[in-house]
C-alpha positions as CSV (number, residue, x, y, z in Angstrom):
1,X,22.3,-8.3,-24.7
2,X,24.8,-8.8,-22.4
3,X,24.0,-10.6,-18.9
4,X,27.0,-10.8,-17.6
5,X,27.4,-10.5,-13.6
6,X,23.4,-11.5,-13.4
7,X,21.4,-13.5,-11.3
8,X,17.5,-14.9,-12.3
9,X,14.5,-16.3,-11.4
10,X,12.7,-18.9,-13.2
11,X,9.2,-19.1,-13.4
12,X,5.7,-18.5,-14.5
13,X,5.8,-14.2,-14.9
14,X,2.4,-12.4,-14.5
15,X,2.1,-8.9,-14.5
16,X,0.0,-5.7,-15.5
17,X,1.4,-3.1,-18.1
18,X,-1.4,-1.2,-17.3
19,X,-5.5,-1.4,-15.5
20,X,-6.9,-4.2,-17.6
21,X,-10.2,-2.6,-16.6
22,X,-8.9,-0.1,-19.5
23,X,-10.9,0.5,-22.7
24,X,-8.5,-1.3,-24.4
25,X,-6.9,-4.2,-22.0
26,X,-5.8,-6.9,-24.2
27,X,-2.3,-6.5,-23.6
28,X,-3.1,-5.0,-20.1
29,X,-2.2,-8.5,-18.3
30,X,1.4,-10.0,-19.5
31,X,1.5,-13.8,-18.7
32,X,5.4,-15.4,-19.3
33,X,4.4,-19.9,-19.1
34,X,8.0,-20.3,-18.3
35,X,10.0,-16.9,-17.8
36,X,13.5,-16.3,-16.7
37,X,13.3,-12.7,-15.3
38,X,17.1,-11.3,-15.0
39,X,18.4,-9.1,-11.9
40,X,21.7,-7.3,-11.9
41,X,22.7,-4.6,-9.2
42,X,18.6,-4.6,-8.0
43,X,17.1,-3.9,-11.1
44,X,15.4,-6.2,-13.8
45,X,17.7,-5.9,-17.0
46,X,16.0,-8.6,-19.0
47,X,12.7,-10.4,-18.8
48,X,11.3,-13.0,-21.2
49,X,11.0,-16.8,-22.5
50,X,13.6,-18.9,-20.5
51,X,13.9,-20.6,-23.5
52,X,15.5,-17.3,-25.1
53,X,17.0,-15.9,-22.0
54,X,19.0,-19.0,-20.6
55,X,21.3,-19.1,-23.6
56,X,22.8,-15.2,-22.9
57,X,23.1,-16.1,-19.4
58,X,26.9,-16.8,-18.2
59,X,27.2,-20.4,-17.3
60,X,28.2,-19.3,-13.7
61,X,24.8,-17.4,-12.9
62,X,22.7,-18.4,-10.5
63,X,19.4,-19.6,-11.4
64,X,16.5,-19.8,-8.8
65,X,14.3,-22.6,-10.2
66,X,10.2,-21.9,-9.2
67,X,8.7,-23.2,-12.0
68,X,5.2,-24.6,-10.8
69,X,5.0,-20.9,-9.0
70,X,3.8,-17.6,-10.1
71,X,6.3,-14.4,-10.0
72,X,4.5,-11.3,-9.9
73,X,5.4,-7.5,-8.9
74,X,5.3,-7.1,-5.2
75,X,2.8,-5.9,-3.3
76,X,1.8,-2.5,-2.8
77,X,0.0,-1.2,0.6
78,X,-1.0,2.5,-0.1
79,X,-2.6,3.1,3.7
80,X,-1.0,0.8,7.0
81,X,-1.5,1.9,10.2
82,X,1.9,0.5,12.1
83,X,1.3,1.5,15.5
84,X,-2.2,-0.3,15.4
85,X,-0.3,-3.4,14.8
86,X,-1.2,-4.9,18.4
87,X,-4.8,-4.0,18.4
88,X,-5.9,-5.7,15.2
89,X,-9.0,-7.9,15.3
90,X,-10.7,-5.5,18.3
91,X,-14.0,-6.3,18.8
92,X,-17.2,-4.0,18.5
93,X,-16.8,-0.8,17.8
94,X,-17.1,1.4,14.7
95,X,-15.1,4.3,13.4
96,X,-15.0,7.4,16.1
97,X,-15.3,4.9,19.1
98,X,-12.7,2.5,17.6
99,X,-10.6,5.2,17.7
100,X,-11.3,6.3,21.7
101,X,-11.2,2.5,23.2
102,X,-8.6,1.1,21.3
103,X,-6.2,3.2,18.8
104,X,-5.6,6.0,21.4
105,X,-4.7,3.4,23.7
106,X,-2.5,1.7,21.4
107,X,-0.6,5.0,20.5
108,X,0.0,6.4,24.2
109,X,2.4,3.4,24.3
110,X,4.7,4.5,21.4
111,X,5.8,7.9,23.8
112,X,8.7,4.7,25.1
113,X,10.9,4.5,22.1
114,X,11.3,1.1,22.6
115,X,7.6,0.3,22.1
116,X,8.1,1.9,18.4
117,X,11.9,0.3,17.5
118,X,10.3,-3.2,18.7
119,X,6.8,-2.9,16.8
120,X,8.3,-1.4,13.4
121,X,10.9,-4.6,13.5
122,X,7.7,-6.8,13.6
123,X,5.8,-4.6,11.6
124,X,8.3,-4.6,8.4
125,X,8.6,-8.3,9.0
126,X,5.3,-8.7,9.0
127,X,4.9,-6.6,5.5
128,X,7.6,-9.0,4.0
129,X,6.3,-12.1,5.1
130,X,3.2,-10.9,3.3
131,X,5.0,-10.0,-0.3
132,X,4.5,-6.2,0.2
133,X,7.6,-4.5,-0.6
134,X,6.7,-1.1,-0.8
135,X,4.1,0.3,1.6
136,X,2.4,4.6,2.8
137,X,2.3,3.8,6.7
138,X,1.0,6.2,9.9
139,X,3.3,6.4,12.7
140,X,2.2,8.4,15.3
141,X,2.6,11.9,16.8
142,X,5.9,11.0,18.4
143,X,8.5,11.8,16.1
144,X,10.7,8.8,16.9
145,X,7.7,6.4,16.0
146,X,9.0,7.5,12.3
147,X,12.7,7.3,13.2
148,X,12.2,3.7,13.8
149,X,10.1,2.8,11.4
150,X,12.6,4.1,8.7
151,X,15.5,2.8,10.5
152,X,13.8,-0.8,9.7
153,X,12.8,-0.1,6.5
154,X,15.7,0.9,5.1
155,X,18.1,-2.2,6.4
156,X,15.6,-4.4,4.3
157,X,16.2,-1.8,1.0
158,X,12.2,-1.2,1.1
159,X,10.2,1.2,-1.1
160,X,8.9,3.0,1.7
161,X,6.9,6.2,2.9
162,X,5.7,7.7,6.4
163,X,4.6,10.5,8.7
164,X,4.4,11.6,11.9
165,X,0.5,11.8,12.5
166,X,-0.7,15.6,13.1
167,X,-3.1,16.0,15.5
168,X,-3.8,18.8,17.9
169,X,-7.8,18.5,19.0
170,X,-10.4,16.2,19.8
171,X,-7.8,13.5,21.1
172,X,-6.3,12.7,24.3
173,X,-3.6,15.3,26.0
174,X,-1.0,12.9,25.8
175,X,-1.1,12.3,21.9
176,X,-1.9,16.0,21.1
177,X,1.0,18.1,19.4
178,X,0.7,21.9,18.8
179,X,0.9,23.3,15.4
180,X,4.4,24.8,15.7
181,X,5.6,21.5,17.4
182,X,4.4,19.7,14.5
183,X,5.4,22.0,11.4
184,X,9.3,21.7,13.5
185,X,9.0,18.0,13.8
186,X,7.7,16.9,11.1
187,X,10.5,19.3,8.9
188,X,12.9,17.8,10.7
189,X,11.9,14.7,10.0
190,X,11.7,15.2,6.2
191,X,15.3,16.9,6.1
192,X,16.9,13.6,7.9
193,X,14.4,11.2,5.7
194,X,12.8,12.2,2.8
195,X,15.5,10.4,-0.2
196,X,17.3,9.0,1.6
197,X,17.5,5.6,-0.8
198,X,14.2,4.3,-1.2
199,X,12.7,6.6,1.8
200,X,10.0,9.1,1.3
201,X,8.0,11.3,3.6
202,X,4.4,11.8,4.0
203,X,2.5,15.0,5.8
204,X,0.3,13.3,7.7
205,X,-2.8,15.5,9.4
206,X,-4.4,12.4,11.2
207,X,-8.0,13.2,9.6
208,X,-9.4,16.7,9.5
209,X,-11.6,16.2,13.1
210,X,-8.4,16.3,15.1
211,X,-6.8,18.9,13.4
212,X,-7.3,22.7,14.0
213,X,-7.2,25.2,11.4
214,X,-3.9,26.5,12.3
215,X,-2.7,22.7,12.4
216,X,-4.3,22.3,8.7
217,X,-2.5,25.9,7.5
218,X,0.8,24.5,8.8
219,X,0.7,21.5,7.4
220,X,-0.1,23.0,4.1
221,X,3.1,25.8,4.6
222,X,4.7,22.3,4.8
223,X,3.6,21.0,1.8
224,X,4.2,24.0,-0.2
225,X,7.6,23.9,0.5
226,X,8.2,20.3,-0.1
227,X,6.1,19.4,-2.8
228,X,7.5,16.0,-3.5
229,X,6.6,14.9,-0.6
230,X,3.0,12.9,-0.4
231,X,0.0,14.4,2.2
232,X,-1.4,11.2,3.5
233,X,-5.0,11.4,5.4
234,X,-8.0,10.4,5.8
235,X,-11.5,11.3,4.1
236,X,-15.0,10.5,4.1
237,X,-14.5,7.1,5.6
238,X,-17.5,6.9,7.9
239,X,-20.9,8.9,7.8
240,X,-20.8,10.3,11.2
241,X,-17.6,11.8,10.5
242,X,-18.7,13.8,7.5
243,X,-21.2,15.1,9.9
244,X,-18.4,15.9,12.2
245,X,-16.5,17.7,9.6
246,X,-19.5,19.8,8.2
247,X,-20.3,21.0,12.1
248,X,-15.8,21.6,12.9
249,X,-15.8,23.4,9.5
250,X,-19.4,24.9,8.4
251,X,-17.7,27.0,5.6
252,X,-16.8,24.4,3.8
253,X,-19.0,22.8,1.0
254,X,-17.8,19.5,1.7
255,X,-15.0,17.0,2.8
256,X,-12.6,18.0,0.8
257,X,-12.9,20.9,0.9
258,X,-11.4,21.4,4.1
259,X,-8.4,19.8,2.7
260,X,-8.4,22.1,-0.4
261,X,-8.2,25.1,1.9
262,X,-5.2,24.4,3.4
263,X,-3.3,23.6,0.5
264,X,-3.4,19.9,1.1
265,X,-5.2,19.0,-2.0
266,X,-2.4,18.5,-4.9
267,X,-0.4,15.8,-6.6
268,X,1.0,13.5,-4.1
269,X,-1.8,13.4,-1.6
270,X,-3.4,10.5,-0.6
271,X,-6.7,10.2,0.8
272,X,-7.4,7.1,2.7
273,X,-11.6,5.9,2.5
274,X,-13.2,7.9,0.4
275,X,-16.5,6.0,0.4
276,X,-18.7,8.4,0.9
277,X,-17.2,11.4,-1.5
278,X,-19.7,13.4,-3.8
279,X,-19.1,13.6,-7.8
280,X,-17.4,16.7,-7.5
281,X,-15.3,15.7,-4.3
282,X,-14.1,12.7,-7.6
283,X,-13.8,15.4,-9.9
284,X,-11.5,17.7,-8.3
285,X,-9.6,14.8,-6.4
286,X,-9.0,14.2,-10.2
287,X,-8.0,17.1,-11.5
288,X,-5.4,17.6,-8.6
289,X,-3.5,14.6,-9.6
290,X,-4.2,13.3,-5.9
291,X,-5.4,9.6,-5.5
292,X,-7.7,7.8,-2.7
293,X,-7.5,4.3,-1.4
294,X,-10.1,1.3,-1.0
295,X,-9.6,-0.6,2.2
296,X,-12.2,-3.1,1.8
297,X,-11.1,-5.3,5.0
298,X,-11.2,-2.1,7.7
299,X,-14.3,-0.5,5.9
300,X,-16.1,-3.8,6.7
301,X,-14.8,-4.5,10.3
302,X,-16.2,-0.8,11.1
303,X,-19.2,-1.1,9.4
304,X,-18.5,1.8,7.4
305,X,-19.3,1.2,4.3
306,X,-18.9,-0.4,0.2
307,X,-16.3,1.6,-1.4
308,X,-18.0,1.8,-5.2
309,X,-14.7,0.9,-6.9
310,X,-17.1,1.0,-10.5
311,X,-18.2,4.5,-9.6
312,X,-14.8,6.1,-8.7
313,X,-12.8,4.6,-12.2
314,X,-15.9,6.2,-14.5
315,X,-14.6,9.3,-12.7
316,X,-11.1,8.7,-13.5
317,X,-9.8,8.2,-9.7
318,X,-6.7,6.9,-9.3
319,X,-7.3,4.5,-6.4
320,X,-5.1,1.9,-4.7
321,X,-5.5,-1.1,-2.2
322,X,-4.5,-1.0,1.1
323,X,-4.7,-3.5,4.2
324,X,-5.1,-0.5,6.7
325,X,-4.4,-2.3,9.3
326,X,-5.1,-2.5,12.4
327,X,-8.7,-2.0,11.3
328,X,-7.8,-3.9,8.7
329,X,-8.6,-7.1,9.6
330,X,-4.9,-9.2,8.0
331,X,-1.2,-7.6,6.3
332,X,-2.4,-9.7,3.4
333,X,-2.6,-8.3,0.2
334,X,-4.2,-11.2,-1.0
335,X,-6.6,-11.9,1.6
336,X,-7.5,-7.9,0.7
337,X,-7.9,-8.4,-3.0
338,X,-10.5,-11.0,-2.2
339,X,-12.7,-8.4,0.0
340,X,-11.9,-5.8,-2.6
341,X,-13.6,-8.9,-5.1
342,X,-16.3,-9.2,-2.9
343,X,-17.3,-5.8,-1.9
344,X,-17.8,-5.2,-5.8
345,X,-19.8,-7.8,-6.0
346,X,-22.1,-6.1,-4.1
347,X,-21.5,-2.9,-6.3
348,X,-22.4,-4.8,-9.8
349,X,-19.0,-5.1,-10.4
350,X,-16.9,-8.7,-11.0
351,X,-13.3,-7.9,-10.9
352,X,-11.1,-9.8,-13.0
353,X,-7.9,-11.7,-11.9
354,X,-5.7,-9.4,-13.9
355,X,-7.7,-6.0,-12.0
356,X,-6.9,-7.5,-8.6
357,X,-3.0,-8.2,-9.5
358,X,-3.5,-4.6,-10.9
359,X,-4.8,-2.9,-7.6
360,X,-2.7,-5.1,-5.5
361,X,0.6,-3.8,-7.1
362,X,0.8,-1.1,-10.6
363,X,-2.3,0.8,-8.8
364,X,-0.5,1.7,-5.4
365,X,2.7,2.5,-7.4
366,X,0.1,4.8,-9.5
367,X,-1.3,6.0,-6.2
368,X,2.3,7.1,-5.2
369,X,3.6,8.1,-8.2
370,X,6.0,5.7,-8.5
371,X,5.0,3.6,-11.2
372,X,7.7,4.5,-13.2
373,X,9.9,2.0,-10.8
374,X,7.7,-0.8,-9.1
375,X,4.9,-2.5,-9.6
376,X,5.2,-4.1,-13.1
377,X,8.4,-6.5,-13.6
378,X,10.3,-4.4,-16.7
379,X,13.5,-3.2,-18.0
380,X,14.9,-1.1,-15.8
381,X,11.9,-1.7,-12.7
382,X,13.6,-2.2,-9.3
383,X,13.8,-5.8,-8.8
384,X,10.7,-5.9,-5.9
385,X,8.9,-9.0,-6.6
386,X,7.0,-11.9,-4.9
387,X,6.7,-15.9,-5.3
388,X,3.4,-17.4,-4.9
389,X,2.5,-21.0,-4.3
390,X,-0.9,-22.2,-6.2
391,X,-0.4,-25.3,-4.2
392,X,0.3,-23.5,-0.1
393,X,-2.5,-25.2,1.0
394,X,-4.3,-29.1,0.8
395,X,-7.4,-27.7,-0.7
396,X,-5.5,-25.1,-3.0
397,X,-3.1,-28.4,-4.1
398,X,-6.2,-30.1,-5.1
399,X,-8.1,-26.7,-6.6
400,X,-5.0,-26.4,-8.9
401,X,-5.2,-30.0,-10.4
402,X,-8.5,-28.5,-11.7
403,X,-7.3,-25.9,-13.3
404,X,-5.8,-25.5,-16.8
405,X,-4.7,-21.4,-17.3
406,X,-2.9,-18.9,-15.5
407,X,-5.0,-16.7,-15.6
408,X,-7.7,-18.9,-13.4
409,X,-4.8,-19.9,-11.4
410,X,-4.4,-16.3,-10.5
411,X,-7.6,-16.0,-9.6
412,X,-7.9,-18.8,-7.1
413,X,-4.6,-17.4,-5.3
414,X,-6.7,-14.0,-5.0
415,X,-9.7,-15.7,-3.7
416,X,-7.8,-18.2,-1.7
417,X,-4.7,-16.9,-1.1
418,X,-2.8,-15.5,2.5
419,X,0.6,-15.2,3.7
420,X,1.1,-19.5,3.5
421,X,0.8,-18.6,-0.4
422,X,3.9,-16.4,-0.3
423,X,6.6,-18.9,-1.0
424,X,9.4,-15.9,-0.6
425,X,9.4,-11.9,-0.7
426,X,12.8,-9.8,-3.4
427,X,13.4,-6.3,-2.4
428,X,15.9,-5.1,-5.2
429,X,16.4,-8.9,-6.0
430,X,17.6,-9.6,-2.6
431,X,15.3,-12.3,-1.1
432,X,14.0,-11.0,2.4
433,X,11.6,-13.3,3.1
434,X,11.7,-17.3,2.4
435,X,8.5,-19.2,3.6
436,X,11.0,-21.9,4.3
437,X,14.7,-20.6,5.0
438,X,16.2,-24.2,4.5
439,X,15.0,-24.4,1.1
């Protein structure tokens, strides 16, 4: 093997192959007690035993020593509201009236350009300082919301993807587009964005409510005609909006439906919620390839509802785990793992440490189709990966003298764990964020 030219990190490597909640998961959950993971032009080109690894190293390589600290694949956010950024942890309200007293609001600010340039700088700062590296984010129905959240994104090398939200009803008059307005933006959008390095586009109809049918046909003309882009939404997140949707649409037979009509149901979409979705909504959501997303810390704060993550893997969903900020009550992907715990708890269902690692990061690469690149730490994976800390915190220091395998170790950092636990965030093995720069 040769390793010339390389750089490495040094510690204790955990990552999923694949959902250890498989029928067969012994090997699901790959642990490495002392691995050397090896990075050359931001890819991993070797992974394995230090032991092994050290010796093919050159003697001029630079080793990062964390031993004592976990490296695992970083995180994944598969739904991120950035222009809610400023309005998270906004008391009272649940879904529909959240949306009129604070999220409007919070949106009618982005029409000054430099509202969205100087909250995507903070928002991909914020995603770093958390250990996501790769994230499906809303902007909002101003076309240079997207422009700047790209522009950020793509300085730091991220793993990113974005829409302008469509939305021509049931909203105020200054964040309304039209449906030719959006079909021309948006396409302009994904002929400047979509590719470009690590960049990927997402048709974004805000959530079936405030979009009208010639909205909904446009968008799908959209995704027709640029079918590797995703179709990001949202779905059955709250009860009173189901009712909604049956009264805007009363042809439909359900939710999805809706969707389905208007060509936004295939491989590549991504529907946010999905807590209350029938056996058939799973079924066909399924058979489309398409994915949804649990966001355990928003569906609390709104009272919406327990996602029954147990429910949708016996019908084959592929589901990811988002923040969804500013709902969302943190950016951690920890801190969400341990409501995701939680809320299946209350389902029957006691996730393991290796299923949280798995929807925190393989399952959102899954959810966007792009698990052939991030979220494990492989041969030939872009080099995206976070350090975390058993030991951030006085109480986790002393929890860790108590405990004796990684895989409990893991466990606690899910259960325990926030941004203090993120010792420092790689994006193509280029270190973006360092808890403390002067180490």
């Amino acid at each position: 093997m040769n390793l010339q030219d390389s750089a490495a990190i040094r510690g204790t490597i955990v990552y999923c192959r694949y959902d250890p909640g498989a029928d067969d998961a012994s090997e699901a959950l790959r642990i490495i007690e002392d691995g050397l993971l090896v990075i050359r032009a931001g890819r991993i080109v070797a992974i394995g035993a230090a032991s092994d690894l050290l010796k093919e190293l050159d003697a001029q390589a630079e080793v990062v020593d964390r031993r004592g600290k976990l490296i695992v694949p970083g995180f994944v956010d598969a739904h991120i509201h950035y222009a809610q950024t400023d309005i998270i942890a906004s008391y009272g309200e649940k879904l529909l009236s959240w949306l009129e007293r604070y999220t409007f609001p919070a949106e009618m600010r982005f029409a000054d350009p430099e509202v969205a340039r100087d909250t995507a700088a903070f928002f991909v700062s914020e995603l770093l300082r958390n250990g996501t590296t790769a994230a499906l984010v809303l902007g909002t129905v101003h076309a240079h919301s997207v422009d700047a959240l790209f522009g950020e994104a793509q300085q730091r090398g991220m793993r990113l993807a974005a829409g302008k939200v469509l939305m021509d009803r049931n909203a105020p008059e200054a964040l309304r587009d039209t449906a030719e307005s959006g079909y021309r933006d948006s396409q302009a959008l994904i002929e400047r964005w979509h590719g470009c390095g690590r960049l990927s586009y997402a048709i974004t109809p805000r959530f079936a409510p405030a979009c009208s049918d010639a909205q909904l046909a446009a968008a799908g003309e959209l995704a027709c005609h640029y079918p590797d882009t995703y179709v990001h939404t949202h779905i059955a997140e709250n009860v009173d909006e189901v009712a909604w949707v049956a009264e805007l649409f009363p042809w439909s037979r359900d939710y999805l439906d809706v969707y389905d009509r208007y060509q936004l149901l295939r491989r590549g979409s991504v529907y946010a919620h999905g807590i209350h979705l029938s056996a058939s909504e799973h079924q066909r959501i399924t058979q489309a390839g398409a994915a949804t997303v649990f966001c355990p810390t928003s569906n609390l704060f709104l009272g919406s509802g327990l996602f029954d993550y147990g429910r949708a893997c016996c019908n084959r969903l592929t589901v990811g785990l988002a923040t969804d900020v500013g709902a969302g009550t943190s950016f951690s992907m920890l801190e969400t793992a341990a409501e995701a715990y939680k809320v299946s708890q209350l389902n029957g269902v006691a996730l393991s440490a290796g299923r949280l690692l798995y929807l925190a990061t393989l399952a959102g690469a899954e959810t966007l189709n792009v698990d052939d690149r991030i979220g494990r730490l492989d041969i030939g994976y872009e080099a995206d990966f976070v350090v975390l800390d058993p030991e951030a915190t006085p109480l986790m220091a002393r929890r860790n003298q108590h405990i004796d395998t990684t895989v409990d170790r893991l466990f606690m950092l899910m259960m325990m764990g926030d941004d203090r636990c993120v010792h420092s965030t790689w994006v193509q093995g280029v270190c973006q964020h360092h808890r403390d720069a002067s180490d």
